[in-house]
C-alpha positions as CSV (number, residue, x, y, z in Angstrom):
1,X,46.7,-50.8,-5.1
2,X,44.3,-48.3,-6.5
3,X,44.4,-45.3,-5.5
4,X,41.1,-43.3,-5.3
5,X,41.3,-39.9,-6.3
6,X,38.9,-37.2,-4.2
7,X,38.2,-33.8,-4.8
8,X,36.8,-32.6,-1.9
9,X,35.8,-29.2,-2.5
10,X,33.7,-27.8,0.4
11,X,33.0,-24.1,1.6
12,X,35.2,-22.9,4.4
13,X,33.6,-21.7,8.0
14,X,35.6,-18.7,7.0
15,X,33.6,-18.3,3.4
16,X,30.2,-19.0,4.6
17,X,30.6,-16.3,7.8
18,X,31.8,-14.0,4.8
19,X,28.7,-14.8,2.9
20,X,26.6,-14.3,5.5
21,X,28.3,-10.6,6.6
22,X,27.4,-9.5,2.8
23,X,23.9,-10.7,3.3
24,X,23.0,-8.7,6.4
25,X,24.6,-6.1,5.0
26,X,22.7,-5.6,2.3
27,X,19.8,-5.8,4.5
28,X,19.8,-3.6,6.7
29,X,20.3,-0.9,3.2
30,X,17.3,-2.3,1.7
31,X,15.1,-2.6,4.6
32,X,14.5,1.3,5.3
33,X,14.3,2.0,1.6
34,X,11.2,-0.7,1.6
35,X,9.6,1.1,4.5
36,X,9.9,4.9,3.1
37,X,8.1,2.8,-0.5
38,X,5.3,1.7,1.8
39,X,4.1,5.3,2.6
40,X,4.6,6.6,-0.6
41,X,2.8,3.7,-2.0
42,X,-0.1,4.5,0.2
43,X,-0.5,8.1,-0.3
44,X,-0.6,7.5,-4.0
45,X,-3.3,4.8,-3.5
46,X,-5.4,7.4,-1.2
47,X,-5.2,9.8,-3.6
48,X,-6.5,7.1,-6.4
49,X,-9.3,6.4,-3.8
50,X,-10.3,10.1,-3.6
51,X,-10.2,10.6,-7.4
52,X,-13.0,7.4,-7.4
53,X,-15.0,8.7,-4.4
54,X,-15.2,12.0,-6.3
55,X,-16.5,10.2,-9.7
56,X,-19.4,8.7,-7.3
57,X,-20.5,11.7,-5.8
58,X,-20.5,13.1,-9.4
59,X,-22.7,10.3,-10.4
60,X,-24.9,10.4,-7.3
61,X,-25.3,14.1,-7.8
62,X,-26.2,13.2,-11.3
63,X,-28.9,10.3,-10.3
64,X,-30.5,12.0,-7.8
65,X,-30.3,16.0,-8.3
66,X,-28.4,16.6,-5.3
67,X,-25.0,16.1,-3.2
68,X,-24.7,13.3,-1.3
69,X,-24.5,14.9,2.8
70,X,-21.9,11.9,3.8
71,X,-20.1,9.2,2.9
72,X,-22.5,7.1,4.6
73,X,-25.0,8.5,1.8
74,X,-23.1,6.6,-0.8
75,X,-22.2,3.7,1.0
76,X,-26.2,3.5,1.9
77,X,-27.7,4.1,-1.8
78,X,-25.1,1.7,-3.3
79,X,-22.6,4.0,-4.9
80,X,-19.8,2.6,-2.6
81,X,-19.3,-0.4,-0.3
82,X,-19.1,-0.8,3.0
83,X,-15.4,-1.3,3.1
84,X,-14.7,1.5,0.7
85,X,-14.9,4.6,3.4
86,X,-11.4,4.6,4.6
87,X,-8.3,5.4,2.6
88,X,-5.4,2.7,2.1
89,X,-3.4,4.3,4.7
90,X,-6.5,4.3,6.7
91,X,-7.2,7.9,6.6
92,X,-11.5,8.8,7.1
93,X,-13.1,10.2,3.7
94,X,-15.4,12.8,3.9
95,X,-17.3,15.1,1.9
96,X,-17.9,18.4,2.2
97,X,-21.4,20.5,1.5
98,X,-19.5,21.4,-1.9
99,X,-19.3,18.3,-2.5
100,X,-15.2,17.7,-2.6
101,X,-14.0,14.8,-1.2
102,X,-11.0,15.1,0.9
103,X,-9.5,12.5,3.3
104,X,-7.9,13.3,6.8
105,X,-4.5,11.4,7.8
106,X,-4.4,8.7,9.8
């Protein structure tokens, strides 16, 4: 008689419930730490956005001998488009009659 020879090596219920405890574990560290990058991620994209708003009104001021009066100004003479008046975080971006661009939060 022959005698088969099986190695049956299979996870435990035990092994996979541990597996599975180490998982959610480390989820629930990296899932606030994810959230707080978001923000920060954001503010340093709105402040990117203001930098490049700034350069247009320099170059409209340049074009056309004054400031523009609003955003809409820009958006309206082609300097910006029409999806390019809100910040990342979705802050408004205005300008003011000195020509700064600043942008509120949202």
């Amino acid at each position: 008689m022959i005698k088969l020879i099986r190695n049956e090596r299979a996870f435990t219920l035990i092994e996979m419930m541990i597996v599975l405890l180490v998982i959610t574990v480390l989820l629930f560290i990296a899932i606030p730490n994810v959230a707080k990058q978001s923000k920060n991620i954001n503010a340093k994209g709105c402040d990117a956005f203001i930098h490049m708003v700034q350069g247009q009104v320099q170059a409209y001021r340049i074009d056309k001998g004054s400031l523009p009066s609003t955003i809409d100004t820009l958006v309206t003479d082609g300097y910006l488009r029409d999806d390019e008046t809100t910040c990342p975080g979705g802050g408004a971006v205005t300008i003011d009659a000195e020509g700064i661009v600043s942008a509120s939060e949202a």
